[in-house]
N, C-alpha and C positions, 0 to 999 in steps of 0.2 A: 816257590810253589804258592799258586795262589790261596787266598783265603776261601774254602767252599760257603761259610755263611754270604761273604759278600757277593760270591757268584748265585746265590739262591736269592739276593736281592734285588738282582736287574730286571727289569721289566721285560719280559718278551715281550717281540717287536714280527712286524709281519715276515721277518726273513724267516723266523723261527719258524711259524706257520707255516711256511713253503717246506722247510726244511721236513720238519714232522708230518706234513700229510703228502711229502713227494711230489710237489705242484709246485708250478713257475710262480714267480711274486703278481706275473697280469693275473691270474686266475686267482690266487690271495684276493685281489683287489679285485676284480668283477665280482667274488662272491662277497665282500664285504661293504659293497656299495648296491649290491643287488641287481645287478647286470646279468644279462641273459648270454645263453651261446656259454654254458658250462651243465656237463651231466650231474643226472642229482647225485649218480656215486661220489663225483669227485665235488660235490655241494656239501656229502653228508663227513668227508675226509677233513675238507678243510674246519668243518665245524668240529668236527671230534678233535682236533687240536688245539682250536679254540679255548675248548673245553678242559683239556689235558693241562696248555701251560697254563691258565688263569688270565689269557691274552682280553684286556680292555684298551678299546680302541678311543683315542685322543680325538674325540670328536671338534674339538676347534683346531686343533692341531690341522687336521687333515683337511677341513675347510678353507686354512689358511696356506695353506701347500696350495690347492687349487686354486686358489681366489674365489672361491664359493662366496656368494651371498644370497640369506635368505631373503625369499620375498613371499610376503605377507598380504592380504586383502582382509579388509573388513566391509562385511554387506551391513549396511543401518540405513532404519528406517528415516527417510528425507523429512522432518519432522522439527519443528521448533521447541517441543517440550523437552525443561529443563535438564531432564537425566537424561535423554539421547543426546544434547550438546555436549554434557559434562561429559559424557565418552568419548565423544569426538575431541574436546579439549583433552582428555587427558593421553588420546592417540598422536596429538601434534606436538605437546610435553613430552614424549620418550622418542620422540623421533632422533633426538642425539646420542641417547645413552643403546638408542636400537644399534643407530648407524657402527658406535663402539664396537658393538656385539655382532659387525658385518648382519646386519638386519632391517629392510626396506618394509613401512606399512604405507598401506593404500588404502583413503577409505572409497567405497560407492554409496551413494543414497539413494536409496529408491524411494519407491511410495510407497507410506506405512500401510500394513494389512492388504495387499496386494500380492497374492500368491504368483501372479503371471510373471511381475517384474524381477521378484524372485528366481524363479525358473531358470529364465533368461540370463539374469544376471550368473548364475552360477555355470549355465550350460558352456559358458561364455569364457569362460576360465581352461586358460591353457596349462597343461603340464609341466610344460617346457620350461615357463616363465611363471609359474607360483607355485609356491610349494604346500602355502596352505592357506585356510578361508575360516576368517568365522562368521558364522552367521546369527542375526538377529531379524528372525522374521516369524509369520505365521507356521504352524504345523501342520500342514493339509498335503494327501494322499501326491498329491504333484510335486509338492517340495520335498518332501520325503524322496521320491522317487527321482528327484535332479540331486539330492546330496550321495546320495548309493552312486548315481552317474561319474558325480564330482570323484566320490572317492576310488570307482573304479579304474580312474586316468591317473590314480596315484597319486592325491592332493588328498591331504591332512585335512581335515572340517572338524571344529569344534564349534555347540549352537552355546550362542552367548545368549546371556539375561534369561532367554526362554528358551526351554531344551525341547527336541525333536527326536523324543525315546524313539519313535518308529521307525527311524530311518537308521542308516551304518554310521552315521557320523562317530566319531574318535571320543569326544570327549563334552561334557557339558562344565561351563563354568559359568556359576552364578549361584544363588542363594537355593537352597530345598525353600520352594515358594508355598507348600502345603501346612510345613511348620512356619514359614512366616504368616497365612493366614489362619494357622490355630491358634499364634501370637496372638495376633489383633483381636481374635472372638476372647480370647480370657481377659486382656486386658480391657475391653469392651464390658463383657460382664461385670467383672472386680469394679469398675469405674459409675455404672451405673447400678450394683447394687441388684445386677439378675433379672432387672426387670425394664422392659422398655418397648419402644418400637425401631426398627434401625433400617436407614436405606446404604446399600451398597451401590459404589460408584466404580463400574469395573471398563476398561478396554477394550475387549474386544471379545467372543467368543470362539476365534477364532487363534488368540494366542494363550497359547499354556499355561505361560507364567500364571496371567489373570484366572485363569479357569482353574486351577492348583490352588491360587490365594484364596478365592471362592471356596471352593472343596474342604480348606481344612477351617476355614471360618464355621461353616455349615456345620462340619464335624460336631465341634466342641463347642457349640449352640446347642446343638440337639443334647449331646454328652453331659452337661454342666451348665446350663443355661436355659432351661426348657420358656420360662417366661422372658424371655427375649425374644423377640419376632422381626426377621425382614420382611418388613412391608413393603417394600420398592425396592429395583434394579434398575440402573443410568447405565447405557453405553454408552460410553462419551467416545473412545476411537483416540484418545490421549489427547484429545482437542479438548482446549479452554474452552472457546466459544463454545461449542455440541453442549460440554457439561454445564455451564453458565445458564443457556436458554432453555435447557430442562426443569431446572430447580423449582421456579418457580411453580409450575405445572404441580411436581411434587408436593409439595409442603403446600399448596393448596387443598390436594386431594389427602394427607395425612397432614395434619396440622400440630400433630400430638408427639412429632419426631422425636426420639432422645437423643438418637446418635448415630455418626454417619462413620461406614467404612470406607475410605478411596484406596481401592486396592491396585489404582493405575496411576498415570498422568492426568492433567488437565487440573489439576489442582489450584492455578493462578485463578479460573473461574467459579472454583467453589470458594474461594477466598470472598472476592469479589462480591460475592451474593452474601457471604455470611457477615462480611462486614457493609454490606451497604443495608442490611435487615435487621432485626430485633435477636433471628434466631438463632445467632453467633452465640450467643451467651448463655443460652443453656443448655446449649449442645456438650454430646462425648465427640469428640472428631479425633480418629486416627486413621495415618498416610502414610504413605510411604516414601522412602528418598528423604535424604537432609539436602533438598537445592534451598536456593537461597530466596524460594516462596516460601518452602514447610519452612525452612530455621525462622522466617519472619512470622511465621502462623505461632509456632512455639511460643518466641518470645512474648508475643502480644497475647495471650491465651487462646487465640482463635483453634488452633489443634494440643491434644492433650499427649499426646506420644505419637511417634514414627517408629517407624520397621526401615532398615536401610542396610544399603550393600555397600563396599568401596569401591568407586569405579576404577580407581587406581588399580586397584588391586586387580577385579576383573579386565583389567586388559592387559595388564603384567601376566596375568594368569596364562591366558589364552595365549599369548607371546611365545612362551615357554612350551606349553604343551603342543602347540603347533609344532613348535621346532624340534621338539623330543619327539614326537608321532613320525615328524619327517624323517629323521635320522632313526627312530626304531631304538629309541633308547630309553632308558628307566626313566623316573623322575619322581620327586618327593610328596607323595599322594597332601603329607599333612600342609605345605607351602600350598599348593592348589585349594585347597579347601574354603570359599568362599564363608565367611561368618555374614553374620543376621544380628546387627545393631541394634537396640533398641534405647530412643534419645526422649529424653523428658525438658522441659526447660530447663531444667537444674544443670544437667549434664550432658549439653550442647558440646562437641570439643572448637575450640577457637576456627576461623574463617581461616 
């Protein structure tokens, strides 16, 4: 006679399923992979079984029965500044440990801050052959409107670096960029002491992230800072050159700066300016990103603190959640969870 503990330790197994809701194993599997051409009574059977024996489905298992393999896109902005490369580098680095995990990325680059390329790029995307997309572009009423599209062909979208609440997209992975710029205004404050003049050097107003970082700077300016004042705003469009050729302009008409937010890219050109001037030095400057301009801004005293994300992380991130969104399966909210670095000269971590 067998032992009952051991038989309450086997896993059900799709046959079980069949068995318990009275359905063929094809219909097991059309409702378990989400296939159409079955009634919802016999939808809501094989689920109630589901249910019953505690049935969890071997998601690699079953990929690997099929020969499934995921495939992946990433949309980024066609851009030389240093943290859109460092994601692109760090999408060519998992490309073996993807391939392990039957898992294909692709990236596209389009033109930074360009809604149409955008659009296009996504409308563009077959269902057949991707399963999921993330995206890192502008939020405007159009792109919105192609990610709803994307997702209604049954492609996973998660908005990288800069989220796109308005639309259906799955998932955002990247920093809460609102407390990253109520970071910068305290540390701003505390550094000068509550009192100054500060220019902001932001991206774009047309991407979140930067309009978020803004938003909570502002905040906890007004909150805790009343004698701190932004006296100027730079959109530089993540271009060196843009922010470079502005500055001066600036610090001509305010000459009296304390201290400078970059709440984007283009930072090689405020480098540039502030060491080729006097008024590197007595400046507050805090940036964002450890690329290997801020870690050299650090080192040298030129920037006083950074705000920074792991790109490793945010593409591991998005990796997973794509593939979880695909498959319709759980996943570990606390692993997803982007953190918000804050690096001083002291506590650089090694290259």
């Amino acid at each position: 006679m067998s032992d009952p503990l051991v038989q309450n330790t086997r896993k059900p197994t799709v046959n079980d399923i069949a068995r318990v809701a009275g359905v063929s194993l094809a219909t097991v599997d059309r409702v378990l992979n989400g296939r159409s051409g079955v009634r919802e009574a016999t939808i809501d059977r094989v689920n109630c079984a589901i249910a019953e024996l505690g049935y969890v489905r071997d998601t690699a298992a079953a990929n690997l029965a099929r020969g499934r393999v995921y495939q992946l896109v990433f949309l980024l902005p066609e851009t030389n500044n240093e943290f859109v490369v460092s994601l692109e580098r760090e999408i060519d680095d998992q490309t073996i440990p993807m391939a392990l995990d039957r898992t294909r990325a692709r990236k596209v680059l389009l033109p930074p801050f360009e809604p149409e390329a955008l659009v296009a790029a996504l409308d563009d995307l077959d269902a057949a052959t991707n399963d999921g997309v993330a995206v890192f572009g502008p939020e405007t009423p159009a792109v919105c409107e192609a990610v709803n599209r994307t997702r209604a062909r049954g492609i996973a979208v998660v908005a990288l670096v800069s989220d796109l609440p308005s639309s259906e997209r799955d998932h955002f992975v990247g920093i809460d960029n609102v407390a990253a710029g109520r970071t910068a205004a305290q540390l701003m404050g505390r550094f000068l002491g509550g009192v100054g003049d500060v220019l902001v050097i932001t991206g774009s107003h047309l991407a979140r992230d930067h309009v978020e970082r803004r938003t909570g700077f502002d905040a906890v300016i007004a909150e805790a800072f009343p004698n701190l004042k932004v006296v100027s705003v730079i959109e530089g469009r993540d271009d060196s050159d843009a922010v470079r050729q502005q500055l001066p302009g600036v610090f001509k008409t305010f000459p009296n700066l304390s201290g400078i937010y970059s709440s984007a890219a283009g930072n090689p050109g405020l480098v540039d300016f502030l060491n080729d001037t006097s008024a590197g030095h007595r400046l507050t400057v805090i940036a964002h990103d450890l690329t290997n301009t801020a870690r050299s801004a650090l080192e040298t005293g030129v920037f006083d603190a950074l705000i920074s994300q792991n790109e490793g992380h945010l593409i591991r991130s998005a990796t997973r959640l794509l593939k979880a969104t695909a498959d319709n399966r759980p996943f570990d909210h606390t692993q997803e969870r982007i953190r918000t670095d804050i690096y001083l000269k002291e506590n650089m971590p090694p290259v």
